[in-house]
C-alpha positions as CSV (number, residue, x, y, z in Angstrom):
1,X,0.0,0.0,0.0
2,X,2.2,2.9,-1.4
3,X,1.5,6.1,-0.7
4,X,1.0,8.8,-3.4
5,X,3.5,11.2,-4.2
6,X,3.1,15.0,-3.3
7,X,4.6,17.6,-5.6
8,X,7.9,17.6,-5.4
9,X,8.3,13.8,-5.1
10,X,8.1,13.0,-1.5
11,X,5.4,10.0,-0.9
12,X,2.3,11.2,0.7
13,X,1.2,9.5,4.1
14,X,-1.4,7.1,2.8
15,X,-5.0,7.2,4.2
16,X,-6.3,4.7,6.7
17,X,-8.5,2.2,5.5
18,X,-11.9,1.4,7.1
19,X,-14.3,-1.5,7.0
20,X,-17.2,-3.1,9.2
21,X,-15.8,-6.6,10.8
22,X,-17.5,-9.0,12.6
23,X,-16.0,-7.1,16.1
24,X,-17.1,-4.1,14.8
25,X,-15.6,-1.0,13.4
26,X,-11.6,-1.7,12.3
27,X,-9.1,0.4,10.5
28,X,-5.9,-0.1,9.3
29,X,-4.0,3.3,10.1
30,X,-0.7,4.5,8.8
31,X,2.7,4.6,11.0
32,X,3.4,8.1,10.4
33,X,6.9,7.0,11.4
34,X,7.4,3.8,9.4
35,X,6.5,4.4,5.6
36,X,5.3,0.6,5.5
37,X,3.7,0.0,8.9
38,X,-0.4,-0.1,9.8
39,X,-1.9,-0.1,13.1
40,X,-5.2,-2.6,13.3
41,X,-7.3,-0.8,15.1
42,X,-10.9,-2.5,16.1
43,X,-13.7,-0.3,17.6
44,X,-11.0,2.0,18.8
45,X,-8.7,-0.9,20.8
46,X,-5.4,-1.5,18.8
47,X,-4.8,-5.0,18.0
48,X,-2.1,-5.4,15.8
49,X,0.9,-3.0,14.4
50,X,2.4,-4.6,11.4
51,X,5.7,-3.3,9.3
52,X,5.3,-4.7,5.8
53,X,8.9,-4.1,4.9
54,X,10.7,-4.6,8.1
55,X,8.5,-8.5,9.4
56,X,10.8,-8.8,12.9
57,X,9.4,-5.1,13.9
58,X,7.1,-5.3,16.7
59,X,5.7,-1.6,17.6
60,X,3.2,-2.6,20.4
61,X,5.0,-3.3,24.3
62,X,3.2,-6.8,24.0
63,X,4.3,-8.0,20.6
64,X,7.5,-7.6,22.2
65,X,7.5,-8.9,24.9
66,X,6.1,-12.3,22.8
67,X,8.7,-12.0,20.2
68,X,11.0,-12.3,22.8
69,X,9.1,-15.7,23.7
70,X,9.6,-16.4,20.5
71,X,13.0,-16.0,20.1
72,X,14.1,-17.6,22.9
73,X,12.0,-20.6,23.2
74,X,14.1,-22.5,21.1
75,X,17.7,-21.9,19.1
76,X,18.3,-18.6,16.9
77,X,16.6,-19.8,13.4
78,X,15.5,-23.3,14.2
79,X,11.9,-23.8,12.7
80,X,8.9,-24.3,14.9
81,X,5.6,-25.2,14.5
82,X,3.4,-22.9,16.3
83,X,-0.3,-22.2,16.8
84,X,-1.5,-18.8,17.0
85,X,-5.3,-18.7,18.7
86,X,-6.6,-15.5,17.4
87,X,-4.5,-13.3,14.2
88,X,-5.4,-9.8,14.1
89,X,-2.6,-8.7,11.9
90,X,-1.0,-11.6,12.1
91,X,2.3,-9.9,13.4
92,X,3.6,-13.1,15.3
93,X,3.6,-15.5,12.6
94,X,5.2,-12.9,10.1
95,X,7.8,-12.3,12.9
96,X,8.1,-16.0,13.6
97,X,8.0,-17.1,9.4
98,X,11.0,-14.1,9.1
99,X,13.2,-14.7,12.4
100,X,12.9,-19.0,11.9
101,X,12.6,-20.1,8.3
102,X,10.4,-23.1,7.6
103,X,8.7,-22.4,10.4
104,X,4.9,-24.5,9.5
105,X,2.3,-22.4,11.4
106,X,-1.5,-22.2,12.0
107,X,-3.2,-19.0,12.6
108,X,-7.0,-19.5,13.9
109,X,-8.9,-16.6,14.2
110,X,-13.1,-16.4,14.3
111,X,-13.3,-13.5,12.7
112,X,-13.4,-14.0,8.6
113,X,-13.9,-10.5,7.8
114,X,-11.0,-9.7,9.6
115,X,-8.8,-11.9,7.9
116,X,-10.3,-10.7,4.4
117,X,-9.1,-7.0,5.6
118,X,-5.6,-8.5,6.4
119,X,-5.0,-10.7,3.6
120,X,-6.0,-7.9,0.9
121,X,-4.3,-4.7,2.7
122,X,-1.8,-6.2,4.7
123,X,-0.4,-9.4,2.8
124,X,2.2,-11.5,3.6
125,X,4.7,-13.8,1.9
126,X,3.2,-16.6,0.2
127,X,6.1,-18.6,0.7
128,X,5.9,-18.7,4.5
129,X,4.1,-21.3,5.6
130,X,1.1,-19.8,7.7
131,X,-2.2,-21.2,7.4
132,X,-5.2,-19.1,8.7
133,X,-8.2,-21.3,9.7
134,X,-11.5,-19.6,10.5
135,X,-13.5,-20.9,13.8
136,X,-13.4,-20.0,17.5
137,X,-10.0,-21.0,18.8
138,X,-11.3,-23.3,21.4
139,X,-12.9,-25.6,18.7
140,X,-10.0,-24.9,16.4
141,X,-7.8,-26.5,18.8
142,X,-9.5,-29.5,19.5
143,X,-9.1,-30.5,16.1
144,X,-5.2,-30.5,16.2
145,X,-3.6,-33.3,16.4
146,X,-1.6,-34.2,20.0
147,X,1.8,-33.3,20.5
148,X,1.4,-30.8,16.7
149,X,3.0,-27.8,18.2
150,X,6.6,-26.7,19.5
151,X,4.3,-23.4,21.2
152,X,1.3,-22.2,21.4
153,X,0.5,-18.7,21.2
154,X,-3.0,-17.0,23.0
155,X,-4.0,-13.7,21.7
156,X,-7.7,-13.3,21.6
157,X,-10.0,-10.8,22.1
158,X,-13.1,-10.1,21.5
159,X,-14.6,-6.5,22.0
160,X,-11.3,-5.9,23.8
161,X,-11.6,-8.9,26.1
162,X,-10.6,-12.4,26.5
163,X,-13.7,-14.6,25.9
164,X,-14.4,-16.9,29.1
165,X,-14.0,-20.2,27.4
166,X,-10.0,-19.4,26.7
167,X,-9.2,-18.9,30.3
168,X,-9.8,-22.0,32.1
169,X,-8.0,-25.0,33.3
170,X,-10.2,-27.3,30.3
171,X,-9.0,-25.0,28.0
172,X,-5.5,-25.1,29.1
173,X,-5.5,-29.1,29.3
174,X,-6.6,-29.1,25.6
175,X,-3.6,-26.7,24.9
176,X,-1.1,-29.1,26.8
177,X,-2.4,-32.2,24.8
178,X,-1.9,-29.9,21.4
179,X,2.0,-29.5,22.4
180,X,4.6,-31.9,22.1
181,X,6.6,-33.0,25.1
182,X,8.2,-30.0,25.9
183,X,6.5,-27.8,24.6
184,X,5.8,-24.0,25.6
185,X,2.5,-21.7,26.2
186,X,2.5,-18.3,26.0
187,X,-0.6,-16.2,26.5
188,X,-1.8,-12.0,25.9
189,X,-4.3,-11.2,29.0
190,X,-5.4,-7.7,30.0
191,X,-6.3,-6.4,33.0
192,X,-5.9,-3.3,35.6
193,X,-6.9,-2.5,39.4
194,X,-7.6,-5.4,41.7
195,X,-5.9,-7.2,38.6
196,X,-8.4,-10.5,40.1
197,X,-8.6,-11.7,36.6
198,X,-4.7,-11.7,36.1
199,X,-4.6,-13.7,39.4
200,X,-6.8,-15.9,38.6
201,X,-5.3,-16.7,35.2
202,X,-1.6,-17.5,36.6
203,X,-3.1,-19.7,39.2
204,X,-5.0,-21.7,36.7
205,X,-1.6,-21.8,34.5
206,X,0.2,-22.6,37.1
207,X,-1.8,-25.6,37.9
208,X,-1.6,-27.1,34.6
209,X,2.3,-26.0,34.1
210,X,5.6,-26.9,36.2
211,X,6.9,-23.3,35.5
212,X,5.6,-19.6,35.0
213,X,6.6,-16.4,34.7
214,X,4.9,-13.1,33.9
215,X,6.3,-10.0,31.7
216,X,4.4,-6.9,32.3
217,X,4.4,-2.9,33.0
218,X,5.0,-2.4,36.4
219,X,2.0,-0.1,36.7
220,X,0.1,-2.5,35.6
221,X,1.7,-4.6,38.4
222,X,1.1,-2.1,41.3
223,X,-2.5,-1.9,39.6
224,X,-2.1,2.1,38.5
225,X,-3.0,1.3,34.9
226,X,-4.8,-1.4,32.5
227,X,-3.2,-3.0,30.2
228,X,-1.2,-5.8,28.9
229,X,0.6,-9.2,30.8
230,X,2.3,-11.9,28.9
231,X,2.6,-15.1,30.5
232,X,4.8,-17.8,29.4
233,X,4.5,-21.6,30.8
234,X,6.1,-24.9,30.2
235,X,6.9,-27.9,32.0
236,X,11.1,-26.9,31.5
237,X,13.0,-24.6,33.3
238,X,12.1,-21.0,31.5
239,X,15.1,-18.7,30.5
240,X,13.9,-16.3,33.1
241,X,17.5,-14.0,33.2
242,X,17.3,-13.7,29.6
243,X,13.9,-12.9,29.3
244,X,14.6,-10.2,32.2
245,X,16.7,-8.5,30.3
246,X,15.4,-8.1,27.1
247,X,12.0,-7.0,28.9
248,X,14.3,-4.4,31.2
249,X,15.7,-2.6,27.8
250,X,12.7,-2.6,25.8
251,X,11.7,1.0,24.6
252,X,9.2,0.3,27.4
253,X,10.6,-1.1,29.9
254,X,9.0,-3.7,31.6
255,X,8.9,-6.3,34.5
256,X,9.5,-10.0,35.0
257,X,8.2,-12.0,37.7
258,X,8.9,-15.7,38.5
259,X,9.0,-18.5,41.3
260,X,8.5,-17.2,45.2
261,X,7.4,-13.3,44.5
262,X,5.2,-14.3,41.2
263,X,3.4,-17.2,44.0
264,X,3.1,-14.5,46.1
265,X,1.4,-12.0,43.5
266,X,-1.3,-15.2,42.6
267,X,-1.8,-15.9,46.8
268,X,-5.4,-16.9,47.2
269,X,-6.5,-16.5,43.9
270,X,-8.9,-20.0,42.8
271,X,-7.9,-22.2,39.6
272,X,-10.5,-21.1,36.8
273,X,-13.0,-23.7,35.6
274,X,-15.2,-24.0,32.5
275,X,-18.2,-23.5,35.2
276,X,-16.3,-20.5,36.8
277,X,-14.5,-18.7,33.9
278,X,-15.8,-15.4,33.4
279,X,-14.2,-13.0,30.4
280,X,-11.6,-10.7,31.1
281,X,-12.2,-6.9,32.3
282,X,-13.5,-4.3,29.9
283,X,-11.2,-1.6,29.4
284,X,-11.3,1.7,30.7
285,X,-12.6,4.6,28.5
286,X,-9.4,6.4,28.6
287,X,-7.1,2.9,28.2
288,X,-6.4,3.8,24.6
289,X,-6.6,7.5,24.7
């Protein structure tokens, strides 16, 4: 998606692009910044910020901080096969097809009219190896194979919140029979305040998972501000230092928290069930502003 030229032969800042998807309003909108990139934006929550020309570019805090998940899950450039539950702008996968080569990956994402805004606007190398299956992600992973993925990868929102049936321990036993021995689990939640659904959520994946750790703003930590928490499991000891540090020099710096204080943070907090699961917070008005 060029944009024009203004007189004078400097390209013109392209306009965003609009269309009605199945979670509402979306636009793809212009990095003023980065001549190639487009924020996904749905009913005014970004979802997705995607650099056509540069794929390993992650703009948003949380990409980041799941790239690094990605990087360091296995050895620089060995291919993986991943699952991605929800795609937005499927940002991951580019990142993963570009930073591990041969990489075979499967994108599910319920939205269809999403994807059709993507794939036209936003399209991606037809020689990477990313196929995006429409369905809800819960049904879409029962019908993987066990042991099919090296990691699987939890982004999904809907109207800005995590549907109920992705947060419980069910859900989460489903996901440990879709990875291989060894395998990792790495999730996107949201939350502020009280942050009682973030609790909640790292007890449950503790209980399914030997080891844990959580990457995250420390406002939203301390509770002064909603917004995003990557969590990262597997049944393997977890290269928490590393991970530390990349978090610590990110261009928003961010913290890790793992073993005794991250048991601490979860005290009290009740394993989520299918009968108990409730969706994540709504955002505040002002969490995008």
């Amino acid at each position: 998606m060029a944009g024009k030229k203004e007189r004078g032969g400097r390209a013109r800042t392209p306009d965003a692009v609009t269309a009605q998807v199945g979670g509402g309003a979306a636009a793809l909108v212009p990095d003023r910044e980065r001549p190639h990139a487009w924020a996904l934006v749905v009913e005014g929550a970004p979802q997705s910020h995607v650099d056509l020309a540069v794929p390993d570019h992650l703009g948003f805090s949380y990409q980041r901080r799941l790239g690094h998940v990605i990087d360091l899950v296995a050895p620089p450039g060995m291919p993986l096969r991943v699952l991605h539950l929800g795609g937005g702008g499927l940002t991951l996968a580019r990142y993963t097809a570009y930073t591990r080569p041969r990489s075979t990956q499967q994108v599910i994402e319920l939205d269809s009219a999403l994807v059709d805004l993507v794939r036209t606007h936003l399209p991606w190398d037809r020689g990477w190896r990313i196929k995006v299956r429409g369905g809800d992600a819960r049904a879409g992973l029962a019908k993987l194979p066990d042991g099919w993925a090296d990691l699987v990868i939890a982004d999904v929102f809907g109207g800005a919140r995590t549907p109920a049936h992705l947060t419980s321990a069910e859900f989460l036993a489903d996901v440990r029979r879709v990875l291989r021995p060894g395998g990792d689990y790495a999730a996107n939640l949201t939350d502020g305040g009280a942050l009682t659904f973030l609790r909640g959520q790292i007890a449950t994946v503790r209980s399914a998972f030997a080891e844990v750790c959580l990457a995250a703003d420390p406002a939203v930590l301390r509770g002064k501000r909603f917004g995003n928490a990557v969590l990262w499991a597997a049944d393997h000891d977890l290269p928490v230092a590393d991970l530390t540090r990349r978090v610590a020099t990110d261009p928003h710096p961010g913290r890790v928290e793992h073993g005794p204080p991250l048991a601490g943070f979860t005290a009290g907090a009740a394993v989520v069930t299918d009968a108990t699961a409730l969706p994540s917070p709504p955002p505040p008005p002002d969490a995008f502003g």
